[in-house]
C-alpha positions in Angstrom: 12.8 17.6 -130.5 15.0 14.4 -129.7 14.0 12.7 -132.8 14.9 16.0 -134.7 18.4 15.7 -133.3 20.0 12.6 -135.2 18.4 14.1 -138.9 20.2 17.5 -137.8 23.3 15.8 -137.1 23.1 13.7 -140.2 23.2 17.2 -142.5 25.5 18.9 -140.5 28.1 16.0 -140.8 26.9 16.4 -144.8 27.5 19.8 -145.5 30.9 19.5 -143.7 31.5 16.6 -145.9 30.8 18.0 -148.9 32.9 21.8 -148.0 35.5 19.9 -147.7 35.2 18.3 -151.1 34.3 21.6 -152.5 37.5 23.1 -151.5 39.9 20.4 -152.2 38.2 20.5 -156.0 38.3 24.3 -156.2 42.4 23.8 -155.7 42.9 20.3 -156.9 40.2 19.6 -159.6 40.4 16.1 -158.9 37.0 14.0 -158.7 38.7 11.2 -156.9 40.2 13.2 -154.2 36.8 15.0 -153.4 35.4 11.7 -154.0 37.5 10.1 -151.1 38.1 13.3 -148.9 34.0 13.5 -148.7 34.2 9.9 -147.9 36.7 10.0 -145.3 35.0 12.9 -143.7 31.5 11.0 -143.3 33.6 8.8 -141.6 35.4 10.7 -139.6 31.7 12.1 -138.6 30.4 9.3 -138.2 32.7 7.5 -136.1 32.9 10.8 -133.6 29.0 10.7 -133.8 28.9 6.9 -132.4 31.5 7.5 -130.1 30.2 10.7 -128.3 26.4 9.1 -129.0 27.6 6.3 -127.5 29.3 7.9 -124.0 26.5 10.0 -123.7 24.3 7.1 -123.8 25.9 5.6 -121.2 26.1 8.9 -119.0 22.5 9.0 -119.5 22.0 5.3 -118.5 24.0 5.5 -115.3 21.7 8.9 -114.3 18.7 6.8 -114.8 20.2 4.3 -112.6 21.0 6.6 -110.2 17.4 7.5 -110.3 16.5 4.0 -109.9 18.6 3.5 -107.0 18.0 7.1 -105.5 13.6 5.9 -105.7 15.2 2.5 -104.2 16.4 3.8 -101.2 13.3 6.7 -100.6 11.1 3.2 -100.9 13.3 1.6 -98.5 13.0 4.2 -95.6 9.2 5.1 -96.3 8.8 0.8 -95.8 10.9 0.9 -93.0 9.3 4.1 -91.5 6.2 2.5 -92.2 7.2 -0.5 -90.2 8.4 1.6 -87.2 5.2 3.9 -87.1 3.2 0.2 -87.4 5.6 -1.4 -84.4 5.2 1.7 -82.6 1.0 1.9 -83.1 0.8 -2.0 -82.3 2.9 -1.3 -78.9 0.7 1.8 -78.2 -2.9 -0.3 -78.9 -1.3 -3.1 -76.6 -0.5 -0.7 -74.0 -3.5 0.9 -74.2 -5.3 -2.4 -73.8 -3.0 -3.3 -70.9 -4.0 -0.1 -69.6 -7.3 -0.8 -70.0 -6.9 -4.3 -68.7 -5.7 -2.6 -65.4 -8.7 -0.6 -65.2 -10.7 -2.8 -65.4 -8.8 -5.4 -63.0 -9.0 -2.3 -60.7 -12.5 -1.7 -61.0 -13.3 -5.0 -60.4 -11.3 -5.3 -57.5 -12.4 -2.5 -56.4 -16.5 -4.1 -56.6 -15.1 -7.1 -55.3 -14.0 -4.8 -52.1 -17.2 -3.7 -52.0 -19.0 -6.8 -52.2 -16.7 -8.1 -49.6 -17.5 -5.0 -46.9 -21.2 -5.2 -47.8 -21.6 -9.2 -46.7 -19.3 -9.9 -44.3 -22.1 -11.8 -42.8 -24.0 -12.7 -45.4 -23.0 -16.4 -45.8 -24.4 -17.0 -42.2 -28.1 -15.0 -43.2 -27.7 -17.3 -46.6 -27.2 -20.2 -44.7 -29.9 -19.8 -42.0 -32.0 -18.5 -45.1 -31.6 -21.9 -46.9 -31.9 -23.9 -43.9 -35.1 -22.5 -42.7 -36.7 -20.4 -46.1 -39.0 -17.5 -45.4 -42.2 -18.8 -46.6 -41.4 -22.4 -45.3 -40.5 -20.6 -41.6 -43.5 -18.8 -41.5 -46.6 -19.8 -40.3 -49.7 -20.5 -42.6 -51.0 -17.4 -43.9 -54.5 -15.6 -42.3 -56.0 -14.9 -45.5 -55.5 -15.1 -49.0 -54.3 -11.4 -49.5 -51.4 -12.5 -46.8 -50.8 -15.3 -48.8 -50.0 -13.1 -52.5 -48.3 -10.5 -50.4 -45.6 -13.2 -49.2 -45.9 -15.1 -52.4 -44.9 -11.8 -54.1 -41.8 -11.2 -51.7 -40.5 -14.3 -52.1 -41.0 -13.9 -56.1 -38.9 -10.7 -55.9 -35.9 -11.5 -53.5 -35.6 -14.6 -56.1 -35.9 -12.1 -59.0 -32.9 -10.5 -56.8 -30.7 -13.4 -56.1 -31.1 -15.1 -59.3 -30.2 -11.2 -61.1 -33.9 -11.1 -63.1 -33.1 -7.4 -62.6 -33.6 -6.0 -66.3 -33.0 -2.3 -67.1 -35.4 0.2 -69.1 -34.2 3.5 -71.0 -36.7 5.8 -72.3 -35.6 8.9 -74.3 -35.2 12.3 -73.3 -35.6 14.5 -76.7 -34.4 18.5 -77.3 -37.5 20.6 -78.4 -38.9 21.1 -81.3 -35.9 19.5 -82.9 -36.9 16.3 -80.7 -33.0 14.5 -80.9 -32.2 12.7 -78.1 -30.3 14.0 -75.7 -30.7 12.2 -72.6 -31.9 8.8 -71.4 -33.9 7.9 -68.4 -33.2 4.2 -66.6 -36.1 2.4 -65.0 -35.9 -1.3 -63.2 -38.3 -4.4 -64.0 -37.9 -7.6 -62.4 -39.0 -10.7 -63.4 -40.5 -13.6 -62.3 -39.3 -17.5 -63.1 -42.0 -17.5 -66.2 -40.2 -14.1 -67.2 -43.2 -12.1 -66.6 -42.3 -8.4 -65.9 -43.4 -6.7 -62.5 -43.6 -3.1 -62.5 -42.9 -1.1 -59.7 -45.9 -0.2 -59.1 -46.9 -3.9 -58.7 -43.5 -4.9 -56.2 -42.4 -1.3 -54.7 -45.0 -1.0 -51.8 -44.0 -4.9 -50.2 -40.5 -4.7 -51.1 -40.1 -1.8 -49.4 -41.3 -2.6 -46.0 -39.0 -5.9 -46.2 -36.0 -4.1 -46.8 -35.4 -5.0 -50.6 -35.9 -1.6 -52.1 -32.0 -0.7 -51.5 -30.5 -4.0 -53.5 -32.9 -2.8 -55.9 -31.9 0.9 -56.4 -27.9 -0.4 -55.8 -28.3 -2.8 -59.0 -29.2 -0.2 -60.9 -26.8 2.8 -59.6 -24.3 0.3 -60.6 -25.5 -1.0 -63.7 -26.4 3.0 -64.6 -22.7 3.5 -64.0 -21.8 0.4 -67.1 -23.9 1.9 -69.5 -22.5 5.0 -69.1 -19.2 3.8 -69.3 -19.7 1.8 -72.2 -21.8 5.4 -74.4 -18.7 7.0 -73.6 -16.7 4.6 -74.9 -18.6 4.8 -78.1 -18.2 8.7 -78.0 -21.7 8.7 -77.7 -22.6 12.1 -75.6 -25.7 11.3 -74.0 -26.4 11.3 -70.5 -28.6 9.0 -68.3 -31.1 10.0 -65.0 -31.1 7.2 -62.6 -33.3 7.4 -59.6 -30.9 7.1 -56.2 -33.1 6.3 -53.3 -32.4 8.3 -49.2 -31.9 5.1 -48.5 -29.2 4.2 -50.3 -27.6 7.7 -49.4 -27.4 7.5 -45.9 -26.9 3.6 -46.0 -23.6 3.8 -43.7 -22.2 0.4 -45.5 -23.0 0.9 -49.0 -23.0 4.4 -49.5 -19.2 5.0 -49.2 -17.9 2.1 -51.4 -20.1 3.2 -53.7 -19.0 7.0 -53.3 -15.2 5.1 -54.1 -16.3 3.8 -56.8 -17.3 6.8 -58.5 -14.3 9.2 -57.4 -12.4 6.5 -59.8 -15.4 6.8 -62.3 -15.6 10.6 -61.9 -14.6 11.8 -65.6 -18.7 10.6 -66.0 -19.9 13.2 -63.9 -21.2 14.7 -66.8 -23.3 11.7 -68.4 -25.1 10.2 -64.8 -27.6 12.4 -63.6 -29.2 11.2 -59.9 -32.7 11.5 -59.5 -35.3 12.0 -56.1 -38.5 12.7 -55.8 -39.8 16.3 -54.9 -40.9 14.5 -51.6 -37.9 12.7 -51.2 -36.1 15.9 -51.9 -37.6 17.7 -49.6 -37.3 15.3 -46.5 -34.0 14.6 -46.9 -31.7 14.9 -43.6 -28.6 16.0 -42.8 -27.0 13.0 -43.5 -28.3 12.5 -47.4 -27.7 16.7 -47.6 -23.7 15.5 -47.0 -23.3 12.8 -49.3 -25.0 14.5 -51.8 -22.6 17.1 -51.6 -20.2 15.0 -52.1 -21.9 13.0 -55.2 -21.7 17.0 -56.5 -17.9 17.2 -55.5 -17.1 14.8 -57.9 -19.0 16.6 -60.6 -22.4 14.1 -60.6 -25.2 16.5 -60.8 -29.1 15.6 -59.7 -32.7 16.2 -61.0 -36.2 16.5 -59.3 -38.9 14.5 -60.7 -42.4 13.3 -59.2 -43.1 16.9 -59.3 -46.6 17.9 -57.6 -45.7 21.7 -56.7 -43.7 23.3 -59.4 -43.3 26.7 -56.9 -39.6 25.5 -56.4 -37.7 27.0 -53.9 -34.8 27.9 -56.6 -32.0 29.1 -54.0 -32.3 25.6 -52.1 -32.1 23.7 -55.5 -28.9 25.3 -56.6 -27.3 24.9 -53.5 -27.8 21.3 -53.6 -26.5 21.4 -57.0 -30.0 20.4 -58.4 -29.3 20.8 -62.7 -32.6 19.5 -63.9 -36.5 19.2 -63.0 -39.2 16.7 -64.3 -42.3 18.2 -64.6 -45.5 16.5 -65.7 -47.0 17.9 -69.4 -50.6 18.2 -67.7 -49.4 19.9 -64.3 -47.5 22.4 -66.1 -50.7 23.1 -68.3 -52.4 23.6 -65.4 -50.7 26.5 -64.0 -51.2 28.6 -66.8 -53.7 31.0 -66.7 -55.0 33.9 -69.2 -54.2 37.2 -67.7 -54.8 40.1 -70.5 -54.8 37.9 -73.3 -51.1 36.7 -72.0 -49.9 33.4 -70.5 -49.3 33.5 -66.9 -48.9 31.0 -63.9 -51.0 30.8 -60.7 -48.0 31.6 -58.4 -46.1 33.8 -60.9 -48.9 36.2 -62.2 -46.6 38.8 -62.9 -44.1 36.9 -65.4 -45.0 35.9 -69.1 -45.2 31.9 -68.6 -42.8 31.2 -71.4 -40.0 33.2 -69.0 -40.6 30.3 -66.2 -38.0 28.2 -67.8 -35.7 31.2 -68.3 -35.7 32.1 -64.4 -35.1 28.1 -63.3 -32.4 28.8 -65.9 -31.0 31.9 -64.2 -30.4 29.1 -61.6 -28.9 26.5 -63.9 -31.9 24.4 -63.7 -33.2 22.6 -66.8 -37.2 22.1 -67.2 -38.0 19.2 -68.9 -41.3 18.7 -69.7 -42.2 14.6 -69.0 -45.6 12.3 -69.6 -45.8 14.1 -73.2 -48.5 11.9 -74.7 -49.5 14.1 -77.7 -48.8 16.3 -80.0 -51.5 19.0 -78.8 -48.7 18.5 -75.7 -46.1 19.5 -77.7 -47.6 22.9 -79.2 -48.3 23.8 -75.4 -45.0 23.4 -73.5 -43.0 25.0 -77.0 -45.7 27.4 -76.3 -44.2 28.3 -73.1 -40.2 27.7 -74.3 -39.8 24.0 -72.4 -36.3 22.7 -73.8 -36.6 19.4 -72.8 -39.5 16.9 -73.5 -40.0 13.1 -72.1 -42.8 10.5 -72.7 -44.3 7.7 -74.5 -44.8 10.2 -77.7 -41.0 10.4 -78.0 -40.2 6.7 -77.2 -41.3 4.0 -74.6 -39.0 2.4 -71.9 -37.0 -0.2 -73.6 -35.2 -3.0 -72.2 -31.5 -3.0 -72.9 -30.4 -6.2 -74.8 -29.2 -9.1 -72.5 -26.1 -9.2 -74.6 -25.4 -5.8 -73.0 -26.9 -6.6 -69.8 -24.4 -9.7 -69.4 -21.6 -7.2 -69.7 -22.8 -4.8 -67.0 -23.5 -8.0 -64.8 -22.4 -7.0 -61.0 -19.8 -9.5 -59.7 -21.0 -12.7 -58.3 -22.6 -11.9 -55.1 -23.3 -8.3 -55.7 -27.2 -8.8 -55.0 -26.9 -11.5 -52.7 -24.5 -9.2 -50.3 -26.9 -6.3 -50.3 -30.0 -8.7 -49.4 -31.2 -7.8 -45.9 -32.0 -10.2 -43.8 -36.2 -10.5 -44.6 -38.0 -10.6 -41.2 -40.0 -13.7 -40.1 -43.6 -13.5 -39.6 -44.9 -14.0 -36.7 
């Protein structure tokens, strides 16, 4: 349409033109005078055509201007609201990480503390320890057998002060969708040629010397770091990690440790503590009260080591028990065919698949563990097990020693918790 407009203009200034001539010849009859008049009338057009074309060029220049300088100024304030919102995010990620730095400084203080209150008197046992060693204080061994058991001692209290503590996580997988959902810790030491003990190998002569607790606190407190470090990640997964009586009514470590957590507490929900049935069962008065108080700050507790799985529910739920390990084949084993239905030996008179739905009623978990197979597998989703654990699912696995150097106790950690080892007589 705007390129219409000048040829419109153009014929309209025309026809004017040439009225105008047409009247002055109807009256006048002179050819020159129509001649000029239509003349001087295109020019008259003309001229009023340039100058109007030309003002409302300009008009139309200084809107576009203003448009200009009206975009201008919007780009101005989005750059410098841009900038503020950037100022104000850099401040907030380097408060945060102050924040963070403080937390941290605290925590570490706070392990420091506890280091500190654990050894008050360790550097005299360390020095009497260096000045007269174990196996050079005691005298020569009867037999060979006594000879490996204090070989092995002294192979695991170095494994302790030189932090060849290495943790294991093995997965704990929904059923049948099998994704996991929890983690289960295990400790290895190693010897100087990096050889891996298993428990079963260091447990029964580590325990009688004492060493068992530094042990169990390492990991508690390494537990504690990865936890810390999944959440961080956003990663909702929680981990079991075995807590020993011993370190719950040990009168020195037990309540730094218990401060620790109560500024760890918002991961109550991922670190799950874990006894034995017989453990369980034997506890006293005194582990009864700190576990309480492990539940007061929302840490919850399974059962594993199962051998009886005719649980006295009320007594679990009191003690704020959330989850029980039961071995794949021992749970097979309880079920018997009664009229062509599923039963078990002590609970004849309930489907077995509805076991898991009365632990349940208590706010128990079953999770079925040593799963080897997948004939395993058909069984316990036979009988409605949520939960499954074992070597079919994933071995233990040794967290990386990148991540282990970041979950390193503060210097001193394992030496302060060291007992002093007996001497042989």
């Amino acid at each position: 349409m705007r390129k219409l407009t000048p040829f419109l203009l153009m014929a309209t200034y025309v026809l004017l033109s040439g009225s105008l001539a047409a009247a002055l010849y109807r009256n006048a009859s002179d050819i020159g005078t129509c001649v000029a008049a239509l003349v001087g009338m295109l020019g008259v057009c003309v001229a009023f055509h340039v100058f109007f074309g030309q003002r409302f060029m300009e008009a139309r220049l200084t809107k576009d201007i203003e448009l200009v300088r009206d975009a201008h100024r919007l780009m101005v304030d989005a750059i410098d609201s841009t900038q503020k919102d950037m100022i104000e995010l850099a401040d907030r990620v380097q408060s945060q990480k102050s924040t963070r730095s403080e937390e941290l400084t605290s925590e570490v203080r706070m392990l420091e503390d506890l280091v500190r209150k654990l050894g008050e008197s360790i550097e005299d046992r360390l020095a009497d320890w260096q000045a007269a060693p174990a196996i050079a204080a005691a005298p020569a061994p009867r037999n060979s057998r006594e000879a490996q058991h204090i070989a092995l001692i002294e192979t695991i209290r170095e494994a302790l002060v030189q932090n060849r503590v290495d943790l294991y996580l093995q997965p704990v997988v929904s059923l049948p969708q099998r994704k996991t959902i929890f983690y289960e810790s295990f400790s290895r030491l190693r010897d100087m040629s990096g050889r891996v003990l298993m428990p079963a190998e260091y447990l029964s002569v580590a325990e009688p010397e004492g060493l068992v607790p530094s042990i169990d606190n390492l990991l508690l407190f390494r537990c504690v770091q990865i936890v810390r470090r999944l959440a961080k990640q956003d990663r909702r997964i929680g981990i079991f990690c075995n807590i020993s009586l011993t370190s719950l009514r040990d009168e020195t470590f037990f309540p730094q440790f218990l401060e620790f957590l109560s500024e760890n507490r918002d991961l109550g929900g991922a670190l799950i503590f874990e006894l034995g049935q017989d453990a369980f069962a034997t506890r006293g008065s005194v582990e009864a009260r700190n576990m309480a108080k492990l539940a007061d700050l929302g840490f919850r507790f399974s059962i594993d080591k199962v051998t009886s799985i005719d649980f006295d529910l009320q007594d679990l739920h009191r003690s704020d028990v959330r989850f029980v390990k039961i071995g794949a084949n021992l749970l097979l084993e309880q079920l018997l065919n009664i009229e062509g239905k599923p039963a078990l030996k002590f609970l004849k008179d309930i489907h077995a698949g509805d076991y898991a739905a009365l632990l349940a009623r208590y706010g128990i978990e079953v999770i079925a563990e040593k799963i080897e197979n997948e004939r395993q597998v058909v069984d316990v989703l036979d009988i409605e097990i949520g939960y499954g654990q074992g070597h079919l699912f994933g071995e233990p696995r040794a967290i990386k020693e990148q991540v282990l150097a970041e979950t390193d106790p503060p210097a001193g950690f394992i030496k302060s918790t060291l007992p002093q080892m007996r001497r042989r007589a």
